[in-house]
N, C-alpha and C positions, 0 to 999 in steps of 0.2 A: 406442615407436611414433612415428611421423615424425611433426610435427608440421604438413608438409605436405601430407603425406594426409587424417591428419583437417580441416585448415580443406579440402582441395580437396573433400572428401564432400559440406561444406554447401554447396559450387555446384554441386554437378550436378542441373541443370532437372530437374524431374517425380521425384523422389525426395524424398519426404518421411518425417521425424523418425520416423516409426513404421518405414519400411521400410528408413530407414539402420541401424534397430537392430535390427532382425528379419537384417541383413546381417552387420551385427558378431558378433550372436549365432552365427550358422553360421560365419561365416569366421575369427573371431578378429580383425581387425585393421583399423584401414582401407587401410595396404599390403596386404593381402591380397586387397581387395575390388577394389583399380585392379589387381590380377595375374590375378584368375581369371577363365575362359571366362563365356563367356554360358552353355552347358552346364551349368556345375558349380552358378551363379548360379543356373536355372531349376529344380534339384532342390530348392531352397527354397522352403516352402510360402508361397504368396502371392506372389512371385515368377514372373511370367510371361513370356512371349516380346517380347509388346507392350510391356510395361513397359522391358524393357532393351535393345530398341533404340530407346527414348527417351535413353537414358542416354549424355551425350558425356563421356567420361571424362578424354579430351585436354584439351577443352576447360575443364574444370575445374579440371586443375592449372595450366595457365598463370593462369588468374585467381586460382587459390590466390595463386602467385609473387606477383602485383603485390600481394596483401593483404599477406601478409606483410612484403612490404619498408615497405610503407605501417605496420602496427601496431608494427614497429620502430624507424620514424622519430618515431612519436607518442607511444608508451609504452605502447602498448595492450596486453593481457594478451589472451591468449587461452585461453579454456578449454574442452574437450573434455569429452560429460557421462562418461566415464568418471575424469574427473579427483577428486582429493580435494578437490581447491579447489568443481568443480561445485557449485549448492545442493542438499542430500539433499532438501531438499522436495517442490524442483521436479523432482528424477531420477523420483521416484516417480509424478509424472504422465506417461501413454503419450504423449501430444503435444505435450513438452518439448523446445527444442530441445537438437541435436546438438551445437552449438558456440554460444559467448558470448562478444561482445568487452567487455572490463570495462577501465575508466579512474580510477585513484582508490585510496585507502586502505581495504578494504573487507574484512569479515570476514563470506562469504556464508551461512554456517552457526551464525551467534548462537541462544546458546540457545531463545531470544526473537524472535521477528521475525512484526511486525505491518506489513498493509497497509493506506496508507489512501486511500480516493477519494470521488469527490464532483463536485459541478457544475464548471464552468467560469464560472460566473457566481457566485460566493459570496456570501454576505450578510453580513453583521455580526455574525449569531445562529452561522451556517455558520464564520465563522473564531474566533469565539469558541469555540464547543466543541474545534475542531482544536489552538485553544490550550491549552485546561485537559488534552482529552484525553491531550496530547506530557508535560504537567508532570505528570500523575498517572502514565505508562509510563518517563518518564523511573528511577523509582528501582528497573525491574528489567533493567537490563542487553541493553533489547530495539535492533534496529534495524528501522526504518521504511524501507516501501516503498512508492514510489509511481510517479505517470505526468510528472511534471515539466510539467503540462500550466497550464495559469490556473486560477485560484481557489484549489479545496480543497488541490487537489494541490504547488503553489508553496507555500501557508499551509502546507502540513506540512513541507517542507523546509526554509523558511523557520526556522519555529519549532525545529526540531531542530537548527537552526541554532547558535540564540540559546543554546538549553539545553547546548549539546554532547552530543546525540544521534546516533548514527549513522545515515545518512541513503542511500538509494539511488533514485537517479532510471532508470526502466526508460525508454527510448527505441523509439520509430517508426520509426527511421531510422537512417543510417551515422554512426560516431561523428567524420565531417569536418566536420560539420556540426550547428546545436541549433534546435531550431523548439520552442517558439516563441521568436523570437531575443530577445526580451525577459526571458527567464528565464538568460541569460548569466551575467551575478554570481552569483547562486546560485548556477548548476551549478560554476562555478571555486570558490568556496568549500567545495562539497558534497566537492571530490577532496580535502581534508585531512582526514574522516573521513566516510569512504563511497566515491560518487565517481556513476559515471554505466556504465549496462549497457545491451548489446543484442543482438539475434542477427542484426542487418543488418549486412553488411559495409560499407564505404566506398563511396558516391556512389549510395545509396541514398535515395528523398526522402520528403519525408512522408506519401506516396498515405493517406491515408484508411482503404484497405484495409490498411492498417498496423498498425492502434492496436485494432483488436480480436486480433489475433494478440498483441501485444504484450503487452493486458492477460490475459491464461493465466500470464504471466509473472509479473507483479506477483502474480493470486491465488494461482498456486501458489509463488511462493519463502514463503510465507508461511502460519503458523498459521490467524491467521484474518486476514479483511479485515472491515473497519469503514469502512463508508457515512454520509457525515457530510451532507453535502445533497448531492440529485439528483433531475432531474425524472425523467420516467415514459421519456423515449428520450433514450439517452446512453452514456458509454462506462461509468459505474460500476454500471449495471443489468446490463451486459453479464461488468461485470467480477464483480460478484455472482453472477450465475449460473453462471458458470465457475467459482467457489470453492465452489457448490453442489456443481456436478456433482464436482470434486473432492474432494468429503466433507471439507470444510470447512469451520469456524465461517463464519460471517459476520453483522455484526452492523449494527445501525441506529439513529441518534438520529431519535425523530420531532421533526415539526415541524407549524405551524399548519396548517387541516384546507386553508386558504383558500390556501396559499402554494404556488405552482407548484413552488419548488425543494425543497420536501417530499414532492410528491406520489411520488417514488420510494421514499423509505426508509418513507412510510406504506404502501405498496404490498409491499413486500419482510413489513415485519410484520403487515401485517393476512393474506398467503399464507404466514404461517410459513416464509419465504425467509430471515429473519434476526431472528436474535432483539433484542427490548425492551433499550436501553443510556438510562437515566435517570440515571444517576453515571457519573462516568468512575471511579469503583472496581468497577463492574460488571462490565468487562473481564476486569479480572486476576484477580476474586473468581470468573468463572465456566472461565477458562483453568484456574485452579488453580495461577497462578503464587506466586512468594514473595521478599519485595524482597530485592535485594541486600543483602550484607550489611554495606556501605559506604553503603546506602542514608539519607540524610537524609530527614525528612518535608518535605515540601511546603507550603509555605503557599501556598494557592492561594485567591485572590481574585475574585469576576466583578462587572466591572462589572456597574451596577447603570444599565444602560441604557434601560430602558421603566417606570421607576418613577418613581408620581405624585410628588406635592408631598409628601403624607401618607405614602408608602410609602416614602419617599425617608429620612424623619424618622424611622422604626420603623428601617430601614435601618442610621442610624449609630448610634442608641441602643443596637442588639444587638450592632454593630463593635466600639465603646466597651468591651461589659463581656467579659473576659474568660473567663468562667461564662454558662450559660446562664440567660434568663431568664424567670421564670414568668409567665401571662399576666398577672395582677390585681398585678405589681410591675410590667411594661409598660406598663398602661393608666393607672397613674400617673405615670409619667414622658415618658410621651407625651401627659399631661392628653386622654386622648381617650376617649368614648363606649366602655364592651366592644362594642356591636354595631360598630362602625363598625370597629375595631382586630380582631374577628376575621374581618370581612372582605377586610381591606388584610392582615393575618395569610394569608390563605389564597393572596389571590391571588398574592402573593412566593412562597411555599411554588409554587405551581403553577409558576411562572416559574422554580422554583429556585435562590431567591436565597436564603432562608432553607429550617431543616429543624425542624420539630417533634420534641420529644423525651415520652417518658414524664413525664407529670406536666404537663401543660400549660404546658411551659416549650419555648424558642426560642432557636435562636443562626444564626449567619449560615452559609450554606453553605462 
């Protein structure tokens, strides 16, 4: 099949994803579809008069031409959803597009593949978990998808970075271009394992109207998506609902009742829009994945950022011992009151710095 047929499909104005393929399905081809009458075109159901003489079909392949020369000057791949390379994911949603320009080292059909999103404004709680979350996924072989956007979404590439995780930045816009232009290193970094994906062609800008088309993308290449902070209006509420409507996990860490950049993931869980994530082993324990088999464990550590003086001291004492420790062997070593020690005991535990075990013993998260 031409391959400039299929890129000239996705220019032609007023033709959209659903009815390029409702087209393919009857005609076979997309050469097929720039050859046949308006006649033959209007005996397909949903298919009308009004509709195709919207349709400049001239005018589409000469802008095909100039794409083309351009993704071959760049490196840019281009994929057709009929293609093997396409994500089966995303084939599988009806308002997926027809064509993707991909840049980068990327393997779009990992067994494994998590999305993840969140504010633009992140917190220090917000990129903390996006930290632990990448080190706990990192040992089953997944690749992460996100918006390349500030905050959460940088933190996740970022950190998959660090790990050597495979990484996918979905874009708003044509791939001439990166906005926000301060997420530049990154995304050059991200093409040695991942790279950067779209379905705008070149000289395309970042309208606004962009970034919710865009995000269907992100939820649907993906298993589930995981909301790490976000206020109540925003693109990852948007993007959540779209992995809804896709019969799609999608999951949520809360956060304080008080903090704006929580009020969405408390909003997603308290409407059963996404399920409760309080461990980052939650995930994988409710996907039903199973680590690789090259997989090392993890030592994962969280700071211990909002903890008093006192809490600070039970803190390294649990660090310290290797074995977990019972309370009244604690309360000696921390020469502290038991009332006061199961208090500073609980609160860390809430904070999820420490985890209680059977037997009234303790050790660090």
């Amino acid at each position: 099949m031409s391959l400039l047929h299929k890129t000239a499909l996705s220019f032609v104005k007023n033709l959209g994803p659903v009815a390029a393929k409702s087209l393919m399905a009857y005609l076979g081809s997309a050469e097929e579809i720039f050859r046949s009458s308006p006649a033959k075109m209007m005996a397909i159901p949903g298919i009308g008069e009004k509709r195709i003489a919207q349709w400049n079909f001239e005018d589409a392949l000469r802008q095909a031409e100039k794409e083309l020369a351009f993704v071959d000057k760049q490196g840019i791949e281009v994929i057709f959803y009929t293609d093997a390379r396409y994500p089966k994911r995303l084939k599988n949603c009806a308002d997926s597009p027809i064509l993707l320009y991909a840049k980068g080292k990327m393997e779009l059909n990992q067994p494994q593949v998590i999305s993840i999103v969140g504010t633009r404004n992140a917190t220090d709680y917000g990129r903390q978990l996006c930290r632990q979350l990448i080190e706990e996924l990192q040992q089953y072989n997944v690749l992460i998808v996100s918006g390349l956007a500030l905050g959460i979404d940088v933190t996740a590439h970022k950190e998959c970075l660090r790990l050597n995780v495979p990484t996918v930045g979905v874009l708003g816009h044509g791939l001439d271009r990166l906005y926000p232009s301060q997420n530049r290193a990154t995304a050059d970094k991200m093409l040695e394992n991942g790279g950067l994906l779209t379905e705008y062609p070149s000289g395309t800008v970042p309208d606004r109207e962009n970034f919710p088309q865009r995000n269907r993308i992100v939820a649907g290449m993906a298993d589930a998506t995981v909301v790490i902070e976000a206020s109540l209006k925003g693109g990852a509420l948007i993007t959540a609902e779209i992995a809804n409507s896709y019969n799609r996990d999608v999951f949520a860490f809360p956060g304080r009742l008080d903090d704006v950049y929580s009020e969405g993931c408390n909003f997603l869980i308290r409407n059963n829009k996404a399920a409760l994530l309080t461990c980052m082993a939650d995930l994988a324990f409710s996907l039903g994945w199973e680590k690789a088999d090259n997989a090392k464990p993890v030592e994962q550590f969280m700071l211990p950022l909002d903890l008093s003086t006192d809490e600070r001291f039970i803190f390294d004492i649990l660090q310290e011992n290797k074995t977990p420790l019972a309370i009244d062997e604690l309360t000696i070593k921390a020469n502290m009151p038991m009332s006061m020690l199961a208090m500073n005991l609980l609160n860390m535990e809430m904070q999820g710095y420490i985890r209680s075990l059977p037997g009234k013993t303790y050790k660090v998260s």
